[in-house]
N, C-alpha and C positions, 0 to 999 in steps of 0.2 A: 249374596253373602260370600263370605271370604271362606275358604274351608272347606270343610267334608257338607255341611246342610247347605240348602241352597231353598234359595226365595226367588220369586217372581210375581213382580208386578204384571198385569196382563189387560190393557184399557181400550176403548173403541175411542179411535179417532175423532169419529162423527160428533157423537154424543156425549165422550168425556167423562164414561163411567167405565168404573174398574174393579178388579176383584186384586184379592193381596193372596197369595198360597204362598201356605208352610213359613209365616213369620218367627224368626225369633225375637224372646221377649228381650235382649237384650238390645238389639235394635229398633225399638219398636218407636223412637222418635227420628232413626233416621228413614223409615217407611212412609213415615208420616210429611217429612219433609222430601223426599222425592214425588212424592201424588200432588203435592202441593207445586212444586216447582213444573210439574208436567201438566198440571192444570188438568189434573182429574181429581173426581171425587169417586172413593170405596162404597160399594153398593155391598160389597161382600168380602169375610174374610175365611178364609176355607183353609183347612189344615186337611191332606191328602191321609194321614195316619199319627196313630198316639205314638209323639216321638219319645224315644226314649235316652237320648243324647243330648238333648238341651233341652228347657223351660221354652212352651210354646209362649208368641206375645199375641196370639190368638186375640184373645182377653183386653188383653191391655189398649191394641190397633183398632179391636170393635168397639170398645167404649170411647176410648176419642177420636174416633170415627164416625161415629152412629152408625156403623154398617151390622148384617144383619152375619152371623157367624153360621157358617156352613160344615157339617162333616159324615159321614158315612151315615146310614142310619145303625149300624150296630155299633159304633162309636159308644166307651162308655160315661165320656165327661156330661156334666152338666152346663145349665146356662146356652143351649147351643139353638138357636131360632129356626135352622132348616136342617133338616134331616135328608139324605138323598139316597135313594137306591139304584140299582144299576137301569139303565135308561131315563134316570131322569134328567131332563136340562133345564141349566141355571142360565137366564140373559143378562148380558152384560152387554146393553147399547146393542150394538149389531150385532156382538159377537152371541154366539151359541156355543157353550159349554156339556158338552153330554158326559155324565158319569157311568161307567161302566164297573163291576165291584167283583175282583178274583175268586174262583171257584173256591170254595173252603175258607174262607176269609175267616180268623178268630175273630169271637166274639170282643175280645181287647181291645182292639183298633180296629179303625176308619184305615180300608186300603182298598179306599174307593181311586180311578185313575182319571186322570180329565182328556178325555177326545182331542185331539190337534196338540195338548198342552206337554201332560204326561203321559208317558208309554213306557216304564220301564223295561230294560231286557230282562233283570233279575230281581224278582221282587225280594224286599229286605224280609230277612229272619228275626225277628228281636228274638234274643235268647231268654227274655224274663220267664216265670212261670204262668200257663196258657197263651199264652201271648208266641212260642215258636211255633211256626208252620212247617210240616214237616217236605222232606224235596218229595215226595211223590205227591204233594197238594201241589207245591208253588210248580213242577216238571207240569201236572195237568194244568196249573193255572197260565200259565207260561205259553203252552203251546193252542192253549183256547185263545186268549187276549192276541197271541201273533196270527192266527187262523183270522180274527175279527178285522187286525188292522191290517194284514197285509191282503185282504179282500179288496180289502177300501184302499187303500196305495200304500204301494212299496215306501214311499218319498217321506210320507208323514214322518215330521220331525219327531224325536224322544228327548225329552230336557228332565234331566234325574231331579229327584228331589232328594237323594243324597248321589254322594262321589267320591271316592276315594285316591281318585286317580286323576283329577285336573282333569278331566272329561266335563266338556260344557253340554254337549249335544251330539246324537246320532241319529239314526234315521231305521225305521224297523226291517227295512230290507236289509242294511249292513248286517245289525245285532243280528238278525237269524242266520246270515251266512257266515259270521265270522265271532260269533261271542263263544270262547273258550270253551263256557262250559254248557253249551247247549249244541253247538254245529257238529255236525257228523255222530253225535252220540244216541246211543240207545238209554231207554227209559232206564232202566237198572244200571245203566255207566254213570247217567246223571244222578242216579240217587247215590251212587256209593261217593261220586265227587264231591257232592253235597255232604254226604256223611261225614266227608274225612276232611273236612276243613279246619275242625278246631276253632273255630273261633270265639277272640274273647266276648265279651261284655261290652257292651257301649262303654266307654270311659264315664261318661254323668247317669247310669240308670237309675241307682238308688236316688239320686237329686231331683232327678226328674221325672221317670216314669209313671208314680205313684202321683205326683205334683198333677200331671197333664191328665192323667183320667180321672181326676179329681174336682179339677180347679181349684184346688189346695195349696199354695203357695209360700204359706204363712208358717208361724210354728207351733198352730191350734191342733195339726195332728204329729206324732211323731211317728213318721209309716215304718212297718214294720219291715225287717231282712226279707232276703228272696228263699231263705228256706224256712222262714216261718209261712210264707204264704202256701211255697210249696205240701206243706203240713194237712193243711187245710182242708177238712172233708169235702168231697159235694156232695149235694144233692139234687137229683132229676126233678123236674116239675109231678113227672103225674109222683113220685114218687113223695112227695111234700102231700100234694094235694090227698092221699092217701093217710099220711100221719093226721093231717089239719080233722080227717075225717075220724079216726080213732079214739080210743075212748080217754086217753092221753094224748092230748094236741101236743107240738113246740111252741114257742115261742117264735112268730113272726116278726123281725126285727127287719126294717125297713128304713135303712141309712143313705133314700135319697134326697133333696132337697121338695119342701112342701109342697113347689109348685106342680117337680113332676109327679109328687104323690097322689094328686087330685088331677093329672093331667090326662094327656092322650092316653099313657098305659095305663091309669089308672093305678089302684092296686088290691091287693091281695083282702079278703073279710078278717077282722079282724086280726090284722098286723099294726105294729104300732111303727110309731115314727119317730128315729132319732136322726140327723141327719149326718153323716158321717164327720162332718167338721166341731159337733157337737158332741161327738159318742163318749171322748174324755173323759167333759165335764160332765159326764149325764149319768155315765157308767155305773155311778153308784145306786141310782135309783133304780138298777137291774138286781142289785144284790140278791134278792130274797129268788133269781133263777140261776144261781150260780152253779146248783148241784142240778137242773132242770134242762131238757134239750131246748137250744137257740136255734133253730135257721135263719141267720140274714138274706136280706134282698137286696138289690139295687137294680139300674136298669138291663146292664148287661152282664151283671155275675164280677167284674171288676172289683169296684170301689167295697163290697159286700165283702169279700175277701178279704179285703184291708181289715174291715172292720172287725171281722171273725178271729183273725189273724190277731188283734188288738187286744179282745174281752178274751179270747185263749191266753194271752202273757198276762192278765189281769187275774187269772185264775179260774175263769169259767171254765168249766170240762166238759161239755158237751155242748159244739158249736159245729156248725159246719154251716156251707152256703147252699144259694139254690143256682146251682150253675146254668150261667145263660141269661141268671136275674129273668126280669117280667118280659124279656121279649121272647125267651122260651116258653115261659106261662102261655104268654099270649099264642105263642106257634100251636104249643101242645090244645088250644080252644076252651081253657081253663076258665072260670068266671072270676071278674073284677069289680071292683066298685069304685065308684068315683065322687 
């Protein structure tokens, strides 16, 4: 692509299969007509992280594709067919893909990296609310991932999946010797560099950030600002799992789509299901818990927020989420039903 995001097609020779990362949807038929003209077919379509600057076409390239959509496993979108954690590998024809996933990774997005593919020098910051990593993660994360790849060679290429600067590619021995804000510096130089950047907001966040951890696109939700979300209580797993226990339960409110409801995470005993593209039109049939405590769910504490965020402007006054959604549940070794 043209611009600050960047795409890559990535196909074996041999066998003529390929994988599509970091699509935009606006692109998403000239994608389709480069695979075609290259005389490959998409086995996979893989978004490295929840972008927050454009509408992913994720979505759009798997379905007239038939490929199978790949992304982090803490990723919080729906619809997504492989889930990948750090050492797992994806084949593509010959090629092998290994995913490696940064120390402290927000539960918000997939900032999962792909071996040979991407290597960034600076992992991106989204400034949304949970969603920033602070520099003393990305400083650890940073110098773990260049310990891993500059083990394995200096040489391996690094192709951004954003860029701001008309940089196509470098290589991980440069970036450690020569990247601004990481060479010669101490841990506490980099974090105050970091601190003192200022930086704004993706130009499209509100468009899209909410859209991509969603797969929301339409205009069935109206997402809410970035400081109503910031508003928004959490709450811990065992700390739910505590009230659920109580002689006054919450309300479990479970706004992710059916199938992961009954799916691999399962979910919660007695939580009900509205799915967040629904919650709207549904909202009303919550009335009678308006003065009542709500905790929503989803999978990774994302989309739940939306939603929390949503029945709080609706007038509910006692909402809040369960931060981390069911894969905290799950870490914390909570019981599910399926």
């Amino acid at each position: 692509n043209r611009g600050k995001c960047k795409t890559y097609l990535l196909g074996c020779e041999r066998t003529r299969r390929a994988a599509l990362i970091d699509p935009l949807r606006e692109n998403a038929a000239r994608y389709l007509a480069a695979a075609a003209y290259h005389g490959v077919r998409l086995d996979y379509v893989i978004d490295t992280h929840t972008h927050a600057d454009h509408l992913t076409g994720t979505w759009d390239v798997a379905w007239l594709a038939e490929a199978k959509i790949v992304v982090e496993r803490h990723a919080p979108a729906p619809h997504v067919d492989v889930h990948v954690s750090r050492g797992d590998v994806l084949e593509v024809g010959d090629l092998r893909l290994k995913s490696f996933t940064r120390q402290g990774t927000p539960p918000t997005g997939s900032a999962s990296t792909w071996k040979d593919v991407f290597l960034p020098a600076i992992p991106c910051s989204s400034a949304a609310p949970g969603v920033r990593t602070s520099p003393e993660v990305m400083r650890a994360s940073n110098t773990s991932n260049y310990r891993r790849a500059v083990h394995a060679a200096r040489q391996h290429a690094g192709f951004p999946a954003h860029d701001y600067r008309g940089n196509q590619s470098s290589t991980i021995g440069k970036e450690k010797a020569s990247n601004p804000r990481l060479a010669g510096h101490t841990r506490d130089e980099y974090i105050h560099i970091m601190n003192d950047l200022r930086l704004a907001l993706p130009d499209k966040i509100q468009e899209s950030l909410q859209a991509n951890q969603s797969a929301i696109d339409d205009d069935s939700v109206a997402f809410p600002g970035l400081a109503q979300l910031e508003a928004i209580r959490q709450v811990a797993a065992p700390e739910l799992k505590a009230r659920i226990e109580s002689g006054n339960p919450p309300l479990v409110l479970d706004v992710r789509e059916e199938d992961e409801y009954g799916g691999e995470l399962g979910h919660i005993h007695g939580s009900r299901l509205i799915p967040l593209r629904a919650l709207p039109q549904q909202a009303g049939t919550l009335e009678e818990m308006k003065n009542r405590e709500i905790v929503v769910v989803c999978r990774a504490g994302v989309r739940s927020s939306t939603a929390a965020a949503i029945l709080t402007a609706l007038g509910f006054d006692h909402v809040s989420n369960l931060k981390g959604g069911m894969l905290e549940w799950h870490a914390a070794s909570l019981p599910v039903e399926r």
